[in-house]
C-alpha positions in Angstrom: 120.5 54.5 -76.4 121.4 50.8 -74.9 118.7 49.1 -73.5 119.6 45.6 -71.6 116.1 43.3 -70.4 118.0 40.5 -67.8 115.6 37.6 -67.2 115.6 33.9 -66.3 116.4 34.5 -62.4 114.4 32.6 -60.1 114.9 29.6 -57.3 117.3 26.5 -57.7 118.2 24.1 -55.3 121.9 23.8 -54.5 123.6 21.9 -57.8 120.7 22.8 -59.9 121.0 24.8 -63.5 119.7 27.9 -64.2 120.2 30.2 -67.7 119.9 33.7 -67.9 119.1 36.0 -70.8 120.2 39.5 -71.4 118.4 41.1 -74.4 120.1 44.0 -75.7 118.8 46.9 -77.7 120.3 50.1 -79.4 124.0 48.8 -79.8 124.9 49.7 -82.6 128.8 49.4 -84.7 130.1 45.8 -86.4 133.5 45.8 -84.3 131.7 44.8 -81.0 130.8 45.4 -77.5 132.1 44.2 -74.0 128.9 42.4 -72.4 129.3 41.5 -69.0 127.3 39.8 -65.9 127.7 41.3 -62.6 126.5 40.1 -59.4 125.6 42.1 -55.6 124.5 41.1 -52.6 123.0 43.1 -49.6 126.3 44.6 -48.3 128.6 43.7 -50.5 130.4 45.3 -53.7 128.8 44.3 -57.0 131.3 41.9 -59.1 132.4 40.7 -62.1 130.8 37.1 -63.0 131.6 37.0 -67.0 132.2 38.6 -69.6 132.3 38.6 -73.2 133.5 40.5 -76.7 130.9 39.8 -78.9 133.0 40.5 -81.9 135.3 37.9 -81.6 134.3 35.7 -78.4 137.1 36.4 -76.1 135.8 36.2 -72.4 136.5 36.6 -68.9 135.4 34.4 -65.6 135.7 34.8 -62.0 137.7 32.5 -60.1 134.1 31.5 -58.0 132.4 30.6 -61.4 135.2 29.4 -63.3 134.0 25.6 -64.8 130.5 26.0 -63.6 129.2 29.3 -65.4 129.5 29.5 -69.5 128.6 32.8 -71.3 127.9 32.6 -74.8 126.0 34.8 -77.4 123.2 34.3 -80.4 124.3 37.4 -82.1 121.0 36.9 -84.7 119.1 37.7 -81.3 121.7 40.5 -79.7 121.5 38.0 -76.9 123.8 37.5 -74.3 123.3 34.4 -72.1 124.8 33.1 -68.8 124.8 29.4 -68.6 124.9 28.4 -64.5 125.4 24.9 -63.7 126.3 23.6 -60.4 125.2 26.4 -58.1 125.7 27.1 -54.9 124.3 29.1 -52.4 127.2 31.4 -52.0 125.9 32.0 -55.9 122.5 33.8 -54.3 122.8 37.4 -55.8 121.1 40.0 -57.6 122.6 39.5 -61.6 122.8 42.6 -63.9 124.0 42.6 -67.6 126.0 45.3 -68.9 127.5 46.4 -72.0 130.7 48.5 -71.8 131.0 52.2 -72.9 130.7 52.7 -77.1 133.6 55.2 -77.7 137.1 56.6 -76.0 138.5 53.2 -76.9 141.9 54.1 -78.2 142.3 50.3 -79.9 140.4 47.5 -80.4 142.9 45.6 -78.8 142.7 48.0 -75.8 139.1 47.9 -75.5 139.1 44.1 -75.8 141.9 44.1 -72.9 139.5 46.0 -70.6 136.9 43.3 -71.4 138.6 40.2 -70.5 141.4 41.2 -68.3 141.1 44.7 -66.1 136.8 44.1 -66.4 136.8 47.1 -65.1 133.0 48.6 -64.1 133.6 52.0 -64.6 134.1 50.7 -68.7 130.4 49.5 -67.9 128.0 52.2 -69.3 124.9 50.4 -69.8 123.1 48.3 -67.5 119.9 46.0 -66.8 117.6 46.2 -64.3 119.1 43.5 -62.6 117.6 39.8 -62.1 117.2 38.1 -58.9 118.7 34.3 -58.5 118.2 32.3 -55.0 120.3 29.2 -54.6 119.1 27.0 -51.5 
């Protein structure tokens, strides 16, 4: 059973840095997993921030992050991190990590595929609690 423990969320002013952690438990398998941040706000559709495969690094960013949000991994710590620089309010969102679904993955190449390009949330079985992060 996946377990994912977001933290780091908090306050910045507009510009301002801010790093958050996603701790994940239970994954088990060598070949890898999709990990993902996602972001919602009051009214809206949650969305694809980032995402990585942890096996070999390939990842994904949204247009409204691209060159100011960096996810990276420390695999020794089955952490998944999401570096955000330059913020904006528009960036004001509750963030959840998620790790994609363990099996029905036809090819690694597929699964990898659904990671980085489609980032499809219904490949998104596993998800944190959610961390909330208020740029003013």
């Amino acid at each position: 059973h996946v377990q994912l423990l977001e933290s780091g969320g908090g306050s910045v002013q507009a510009g301002g840095s801010l790093r958050l952690s996603c701790a994940a438990s239970g994954i088990t398998g060598s070949s890898g997993r999709c990990m993902g941040w996602f972001r919602q706000t009051p009214g809206q559709e949650r969305e694809a921030v980032a995402t990585i495969y942890t096996g070999g690094g390939s990842y994904y960013y949204s247009d409204a992050v691209k060159g100011r949000f960096t996810i990276s991994q420390d695999k020794a710590k089955n952490t998944v991190y999401l570096q955000m620089d330059s913020t904006k309010p528009e960036d004001t969102a509750l963030y959840y990590c998620a790790a994609d679904r363990a099996d029905g993955w036809n090819t690694l190449a597929g699964r990898i595929k659904a990671c980085i390009l489609t980032v499809d949330e219904e490949n998104f079985a596993s998800w944190g609690q959610g961390t909330q992060v208020t740029v003013s």
